[in-house]
N, C-alpha and C positions, 0 to 999 in steps of 0.2 A: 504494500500500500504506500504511496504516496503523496503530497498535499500541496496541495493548490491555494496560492492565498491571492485575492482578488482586490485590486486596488482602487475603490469607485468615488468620484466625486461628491453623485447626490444622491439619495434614495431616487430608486428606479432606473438610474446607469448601470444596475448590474445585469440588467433584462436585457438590454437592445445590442450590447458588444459580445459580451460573454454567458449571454441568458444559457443557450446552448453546450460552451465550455462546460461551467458548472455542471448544467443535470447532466452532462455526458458522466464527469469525471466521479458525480457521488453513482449515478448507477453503476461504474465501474471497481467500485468500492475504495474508491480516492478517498482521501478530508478535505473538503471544502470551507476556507475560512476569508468571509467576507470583509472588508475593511471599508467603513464609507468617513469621509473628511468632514463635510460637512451636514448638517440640517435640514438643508433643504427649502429654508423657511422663505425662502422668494419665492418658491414656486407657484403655482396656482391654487390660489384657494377655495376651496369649495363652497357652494355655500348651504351645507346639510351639516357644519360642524357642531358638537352637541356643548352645550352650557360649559363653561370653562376648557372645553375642549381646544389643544392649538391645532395649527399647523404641522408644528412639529412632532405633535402625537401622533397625529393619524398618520405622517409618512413615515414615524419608525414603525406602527403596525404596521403596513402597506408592504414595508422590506419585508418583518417577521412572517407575513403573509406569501411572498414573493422567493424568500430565501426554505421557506417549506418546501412550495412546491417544488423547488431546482433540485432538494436537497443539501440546503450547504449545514454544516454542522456548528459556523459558529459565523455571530457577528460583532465587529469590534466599530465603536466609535470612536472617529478620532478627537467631536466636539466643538470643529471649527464654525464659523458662521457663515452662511448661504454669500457668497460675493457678488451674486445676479452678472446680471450680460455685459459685455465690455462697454464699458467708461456708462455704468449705473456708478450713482452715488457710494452706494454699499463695498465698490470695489476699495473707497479708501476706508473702512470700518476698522476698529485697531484689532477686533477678535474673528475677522475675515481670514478665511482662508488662502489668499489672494495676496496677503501681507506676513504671512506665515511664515517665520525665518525656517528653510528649504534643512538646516543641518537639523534643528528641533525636530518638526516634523520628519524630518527624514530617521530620525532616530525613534521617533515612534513607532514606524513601519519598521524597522529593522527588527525593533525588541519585541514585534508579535511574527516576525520572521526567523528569529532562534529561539521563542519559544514554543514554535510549531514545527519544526526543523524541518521548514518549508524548503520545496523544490525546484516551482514554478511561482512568480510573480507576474501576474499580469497588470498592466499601467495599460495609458495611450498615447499613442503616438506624438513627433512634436507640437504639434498645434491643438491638439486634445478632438482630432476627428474635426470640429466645426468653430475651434475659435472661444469656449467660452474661460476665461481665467479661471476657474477651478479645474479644469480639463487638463487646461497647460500646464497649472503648478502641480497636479498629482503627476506629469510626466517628470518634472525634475523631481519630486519628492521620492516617486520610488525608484529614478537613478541613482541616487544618495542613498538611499535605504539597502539596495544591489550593491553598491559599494563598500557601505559596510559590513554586509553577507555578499561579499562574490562567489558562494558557495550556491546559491538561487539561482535560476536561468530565468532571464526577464524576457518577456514577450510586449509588444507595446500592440495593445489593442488598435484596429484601424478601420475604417471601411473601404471598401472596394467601388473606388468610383468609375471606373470600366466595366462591374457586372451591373454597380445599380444603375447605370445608363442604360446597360442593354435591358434591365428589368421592366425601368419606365417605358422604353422606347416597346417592347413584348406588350405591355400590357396598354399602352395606347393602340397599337395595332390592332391586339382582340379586342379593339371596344370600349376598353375596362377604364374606368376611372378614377384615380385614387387622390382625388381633392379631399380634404380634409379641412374643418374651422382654421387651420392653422395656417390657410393658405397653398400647402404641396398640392403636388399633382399634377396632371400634366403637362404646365404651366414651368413646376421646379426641374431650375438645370444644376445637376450635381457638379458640374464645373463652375458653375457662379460663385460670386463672393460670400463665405459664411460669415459668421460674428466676427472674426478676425480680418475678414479681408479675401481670404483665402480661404481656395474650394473647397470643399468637406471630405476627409479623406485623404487614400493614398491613390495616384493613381497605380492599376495592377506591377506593372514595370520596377515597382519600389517596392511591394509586398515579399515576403519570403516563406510565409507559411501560410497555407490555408487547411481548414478542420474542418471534416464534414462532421455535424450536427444534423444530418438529416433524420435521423429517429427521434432525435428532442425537440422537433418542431413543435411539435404541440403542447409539449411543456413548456416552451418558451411562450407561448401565444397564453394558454392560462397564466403565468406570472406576471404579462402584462396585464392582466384583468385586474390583476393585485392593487393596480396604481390606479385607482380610479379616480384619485383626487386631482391626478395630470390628466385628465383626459386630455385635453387640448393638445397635450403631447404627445400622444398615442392613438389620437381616434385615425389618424391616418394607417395605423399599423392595424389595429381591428378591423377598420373596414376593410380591408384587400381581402378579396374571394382567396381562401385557402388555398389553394391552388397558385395563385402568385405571392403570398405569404409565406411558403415552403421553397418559394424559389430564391425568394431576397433572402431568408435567412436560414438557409438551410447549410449555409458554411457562416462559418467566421474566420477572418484574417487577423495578420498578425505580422509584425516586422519580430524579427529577434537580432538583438545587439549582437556584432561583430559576424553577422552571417549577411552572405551576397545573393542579391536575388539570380537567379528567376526563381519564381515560386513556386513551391516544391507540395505536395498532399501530405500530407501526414497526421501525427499525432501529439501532445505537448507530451506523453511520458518513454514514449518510442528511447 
């Protein structure tokens, strides 16, 4: 057995990059140990919250609900504060994660990294997949935290902006439309400027590992149900006919430090 410890920014980042990883690696009788940075508390708020109920309640239930179904066996907070979307206010807040000295933090990951005698570290990629400042700084956090255990193999979660072009460009040809409140759909160019500037993802050329998750599809699709407090963030992913749901995410990518592409099939415990 082996263990996987997952580096996520906000409750419900652990669904859409690594949803799949996870329930692969607990069916396979891995340890799965979830790490999220911050709170969350920008997110979307609902509005069925009950009497003294926060935000930040319902989205650590939403994980413990989300981290069920995948199977991970444990979830660590790291207690930072939500730093919202580039240049919000909240990015200069002094308990922001965003302002987070990178050695700290990085040592917080590290010490649930040798007390798990963890093997895999999964982060994201440089830009954090779409730009937003807590994305980026858990990239440098858990390079730092890798550093001080170069005993882990870091995988830098990414998306694949070559399949999910052909995914949209598939599923506008059947017909299918996958606008969502949030605006995607067949409208959204994964080549376009994300929060950052820069397009969302990697394109495939830079990628080095890709996993197929195609039997946790559907695991992945209930652990989005989990977050029902983002919908906005997610109704685009529920709505897709099953069928182009299992396509977009039926692999997950991956860069791994000091390995060259082309992108190779495999497994993270191979």
């Amino acid at each position: 057995m082996a263990t996987l410890v997952c580096l996520h920014a906000h409750p419900d980042d652990e669904v859409m990059t690594t949803g799949g990883l996870i329930a692969r690696a607990a069916a396979e009788g891995h340890r799965v140990v979830l790490v999220i940075a911050t709170n969350g508390e920008h997110g979307e708020s609902p509005d069925d919250l009950d009497d003294g109920e926060t935000l930040v309640d319902r989205r650590r239930r939403e994980v413990e609900c989300s981290a069920s179904v995948l199977g991970v066996d444990r979830i660590v907070w790291l207690g930072y504060s939500d730093s919202g979307m580039t240049g919000w206010k909240e990015n200069g807040d002094a308990g922001s994660f965003h302002l987070a000295d990178v050695n700290a933090a990085g040592e917080q990951v590290a010490d649930v990294l040798r007390a798990e005698d963890a093997d895999v570290l999964t982060i994201y990629d440089w830009h954090g997949n779409y730009g937003h400042p807590d994305h980026i700084k858990v990239h440098h956090v858990g390079l730092e935290a890798g550093r001080r255990v170069p005993s882990v193999r870091i995988l830098e979660a990414t998306m694949n902006r070559n399949a999910f072009e052909a995914m949209i460009n598939a599923a506008n040809e059947a017909g299918i439309t996958m606008d969502g409140p949030d605006g995607a759909g067949e409208d959204f160019d994964p080549h376009g400027p994300a929060d950052d500037g820069n397009p969302m993802g990697s394109p495939e050329a830079e990628i080095t590992l890709a996993v197929d998750v195609s039997l946790y599809v559907e695991t992945k699709r209930v652990a989005i149900t989990c977050h029902r407090s983002q919908v906005s963030d997610t109704s685009l992913f529920l709505a897709m006919p099953r069928e182009i749901f299992a396509t977009a995410f039926g692999t997950e990518w991956f860069i791994e430090r000091d390995t060259e592409p082309p992108m190779r099939s495999g497994w993270i415990f191979s």
